[in-house]
N, C-alpha and C positions, 0 to 999 in steps of 0.2 A: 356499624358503631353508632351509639345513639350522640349526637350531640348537643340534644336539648339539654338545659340545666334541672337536675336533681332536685325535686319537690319537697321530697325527706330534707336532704340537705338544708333547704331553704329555711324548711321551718326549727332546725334543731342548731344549726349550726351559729354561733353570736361572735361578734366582733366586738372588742373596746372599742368604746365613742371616742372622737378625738375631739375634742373643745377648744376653743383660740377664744379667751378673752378678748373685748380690743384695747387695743392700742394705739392713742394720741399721739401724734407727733408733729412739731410744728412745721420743720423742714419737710414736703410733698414729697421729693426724691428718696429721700432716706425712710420713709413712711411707705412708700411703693416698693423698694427694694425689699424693706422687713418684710412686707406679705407676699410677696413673690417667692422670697426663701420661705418661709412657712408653708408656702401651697408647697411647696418642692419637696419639704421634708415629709409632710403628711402624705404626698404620695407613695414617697418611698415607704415609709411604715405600714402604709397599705398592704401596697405591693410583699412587703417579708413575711409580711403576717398571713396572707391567700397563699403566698410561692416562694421560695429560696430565694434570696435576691440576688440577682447579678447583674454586676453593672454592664454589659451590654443590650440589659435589657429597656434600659435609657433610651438608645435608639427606637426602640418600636415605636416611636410617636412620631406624628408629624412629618415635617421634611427627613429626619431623620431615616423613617422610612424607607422611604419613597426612595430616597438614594442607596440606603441598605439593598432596600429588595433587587434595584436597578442591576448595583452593582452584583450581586450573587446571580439574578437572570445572565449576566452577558456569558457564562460560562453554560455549555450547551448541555443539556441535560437527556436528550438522545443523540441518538448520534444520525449524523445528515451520511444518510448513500451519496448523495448526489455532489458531497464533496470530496474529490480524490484523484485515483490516477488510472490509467493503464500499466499494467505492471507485469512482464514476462513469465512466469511461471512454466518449469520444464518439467514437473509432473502431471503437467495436461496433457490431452486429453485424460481426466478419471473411466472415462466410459469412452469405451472405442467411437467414434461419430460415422453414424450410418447415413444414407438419405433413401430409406425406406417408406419412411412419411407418407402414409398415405395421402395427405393434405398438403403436401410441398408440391407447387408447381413445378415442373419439365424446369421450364426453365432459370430458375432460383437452383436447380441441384448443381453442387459449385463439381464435386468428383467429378459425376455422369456429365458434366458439357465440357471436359478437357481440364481442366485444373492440379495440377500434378504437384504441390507442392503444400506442405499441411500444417508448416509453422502459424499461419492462423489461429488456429486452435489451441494454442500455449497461453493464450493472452487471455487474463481476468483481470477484474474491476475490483481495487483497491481501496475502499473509502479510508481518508484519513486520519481517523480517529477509534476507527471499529473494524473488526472482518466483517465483512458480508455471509450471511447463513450461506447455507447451499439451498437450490432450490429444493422444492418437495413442493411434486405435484398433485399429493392428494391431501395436505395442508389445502393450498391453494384454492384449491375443488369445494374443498368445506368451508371456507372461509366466503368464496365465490357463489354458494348454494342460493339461487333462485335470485340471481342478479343480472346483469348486461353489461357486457363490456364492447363498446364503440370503437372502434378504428377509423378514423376520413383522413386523407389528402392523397398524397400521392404515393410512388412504386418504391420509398420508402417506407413509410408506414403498412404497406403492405409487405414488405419482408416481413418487417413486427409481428404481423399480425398472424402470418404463416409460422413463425418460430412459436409465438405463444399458443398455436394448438398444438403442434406438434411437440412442444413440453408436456402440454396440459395432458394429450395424449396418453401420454405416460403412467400416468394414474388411474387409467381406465382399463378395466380389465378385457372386458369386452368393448372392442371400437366401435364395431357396426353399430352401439347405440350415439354418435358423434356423426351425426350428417346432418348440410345443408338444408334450413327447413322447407326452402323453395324447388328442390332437388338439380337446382345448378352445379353443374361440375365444377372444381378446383380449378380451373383457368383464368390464362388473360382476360378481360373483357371489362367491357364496359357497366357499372351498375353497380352494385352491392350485392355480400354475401353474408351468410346469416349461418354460423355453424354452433347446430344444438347440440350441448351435451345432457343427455336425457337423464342418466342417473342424478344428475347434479340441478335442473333444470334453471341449464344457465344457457345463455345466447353472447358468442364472442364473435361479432362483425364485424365488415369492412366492406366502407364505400368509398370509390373511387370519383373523389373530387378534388384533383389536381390543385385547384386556384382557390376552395374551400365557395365561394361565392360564384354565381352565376355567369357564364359563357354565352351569350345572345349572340343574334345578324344583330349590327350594325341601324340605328334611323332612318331613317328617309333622310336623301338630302346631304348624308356625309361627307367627307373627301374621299377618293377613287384609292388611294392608299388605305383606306381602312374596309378589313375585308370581315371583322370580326368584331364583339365590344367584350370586354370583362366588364361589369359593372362590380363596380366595387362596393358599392352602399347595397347591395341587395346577396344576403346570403344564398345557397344553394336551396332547393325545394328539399335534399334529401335531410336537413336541416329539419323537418316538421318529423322523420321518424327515430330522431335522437335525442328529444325531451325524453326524461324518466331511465337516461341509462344511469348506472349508477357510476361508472366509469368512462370518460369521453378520452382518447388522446389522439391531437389534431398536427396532422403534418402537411403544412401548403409550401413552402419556402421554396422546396427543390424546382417547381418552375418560375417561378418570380425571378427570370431573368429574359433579357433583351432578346435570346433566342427565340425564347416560347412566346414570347408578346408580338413584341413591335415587330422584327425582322419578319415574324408570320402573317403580319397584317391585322394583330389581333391588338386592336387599343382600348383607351380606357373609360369606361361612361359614369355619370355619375347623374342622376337624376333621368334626362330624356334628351342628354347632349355629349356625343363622345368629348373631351377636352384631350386634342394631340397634344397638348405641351408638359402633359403630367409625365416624369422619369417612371420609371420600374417599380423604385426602393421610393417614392412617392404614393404610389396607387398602393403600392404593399401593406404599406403604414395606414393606409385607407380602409383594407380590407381588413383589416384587424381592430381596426375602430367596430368595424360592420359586426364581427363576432364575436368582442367583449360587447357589443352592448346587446348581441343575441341570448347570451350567456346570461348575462342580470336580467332578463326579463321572462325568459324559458327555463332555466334550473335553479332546485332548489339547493342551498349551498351546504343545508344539512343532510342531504342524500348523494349529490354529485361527488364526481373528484378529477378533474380538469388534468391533463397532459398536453404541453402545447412545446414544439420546436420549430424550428424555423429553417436556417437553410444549414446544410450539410455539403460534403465533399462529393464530384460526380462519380456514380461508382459504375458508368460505363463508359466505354469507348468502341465507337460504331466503325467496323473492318469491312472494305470492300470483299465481297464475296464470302461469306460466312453469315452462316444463318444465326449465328449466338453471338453475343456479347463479348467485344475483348478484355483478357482478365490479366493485370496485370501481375505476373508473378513475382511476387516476394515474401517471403515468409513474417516480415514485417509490415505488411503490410495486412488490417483487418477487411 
């Protein structure tokens, strides 16, 4: 739609003049009021004469405004996913749930390691104000085309990131074109992984950086209790191959606790001197300083789009003599 003003118009179209002789008046106030109501009314006759006049049209000026617009913004005009519930739903699963995946680690298969109970899977996300679509993974895929989507922290984000191929999956006809472009296997391990999907020449990765920022030995010189340093002002190096994704979502929180730190000997540094007297949820708050301000200075905010959570619920418990993880059975429970 063009919204420049009409040329023709300009020249063809005439308005009556509006003239205001003046007017003397000895009293200043009463002299200021008459021409204040005059500017008023001449607006008005303006205005009927260009548009149908309505008097809510009064407000488009000024503060008027500004409170106008305020007020009609505060009512949400999409709808937030991200605000809503969990909500039971007894016609789940719609599609049988398999864990054939060929990109699902061994040990993430909840069936194949004992799990016998499948109310789990009854449970979708509610947002408050809208349904949520259903997924469609070959929407996704096109939408996706010739992009990078980032996964980093920990053995949360990496379920994430195992579910989100394993959907994407779905959309691909042929799989053998969806392999790691380093030819690393689907495992534990240490490092990052990189799974191409070729028809779509998209790259959905994940690196395995627990604390998000770097894990050093310790100074010269420390106390005998510190066997390890997080430095919290210095992010991770794998930090230089996630400029230009265009999707980053970052999960460190799950070890930001007194287990994984202190009780292991691992403390906190911060320039080129561990400080034992920093708490947890102190260096925590540190490290996140470290990576908004990685963030402003390495993406661009017109191309990026940021995912960041923090800490969540433990989803294992470690059983003497048993190679896998204890899973608590409850069908209420996800």
């Amino acid at each position: 739609m063009d919204l420049q003003p009409s040329h023709h118009l300009a020249k063809t179209q005439h308005f009556p003049r509006l003239s205001f002789s003046p007017v003397i008046f000895k009293n200043r106030p009463t002299s200021l009021a008459i021409f204040s109501l005059s500017l008023l009314l001449s607006c008005i006759i303006f205005f009927t004469i260009t548009r149908p006049f309505q008097p809510s049209s009064l407000l488009d000026i000024g503060l008027f405004s500004q409170i106008l617009t305020k007020h009609q913004n505060s009512a949400p005009k999409v709808c937030d996913y991200s605000y809503g519930s969990w909500v039971r739903d007894e016609s789940y699963p719609l599609h049988k749930y398999t864990e054939k995946c060929p990109f699902l680690d061994p040990g993430f298969r909840c069936q194949q390691s004992g799990r016998p109970d499948t109310g789990y899977q009854k449970w979708r996300w509610q947002p408050r104000a809208c349904n949520l679509p259903r997924f469609n993974a070959t929407d996704f895929l096109d939408r996706a085309r010739d992009g990078r989507i980032v996964f980093a922290g920990d053995s949360i984000v990496r379920n994430q990131w195992e579910s989100l191929l394993c959907m994407l999956a779905q959309g691909v006809s042929n799989q053998s074109t969806i392999y790691e472009e380093h030819g690393s296997p689907i495992t534990k391990h240490k490092g990052y992984l990189s799974m191409h999907f070729e028809e779509y020449n998209l790259t959905v990765e994940y690196y395995r950086v627990p604390f998000l920022v770097i894990i050093d030995r310790p100074p010269k010189d420390s106390p005998k209790e510190v066997r390890g340093a997080i430095r919290v002002d210095r992010l991770h190096w794998y930090s230089a191959k996630w400029v230009g994704a265009d999707i980053l979502l970052f999960s460190p929180g799950h070890w930001w606790n007194e287990d994984k730190t202190l009780k292991m000997g691992n403390y906190f540094q911060e320039g080129g001197a561990v400080n034992t007297t920093i708490d947890v949820k102190e260096a925590f708050g540190k490290s996140l300083i470290t990576l908004m301000s990685w963030v402003l200075q390495s993406l661009k905010p017109e191309q990026s789009y940021i995912f960041f959570r923090s800490y969540s619920p433990v989803h294992y418990r470690q059983v003497k003599n048993l190679p896998h993880c204890h899973l608590f059975f409850s069908e209420y429970l996800i």
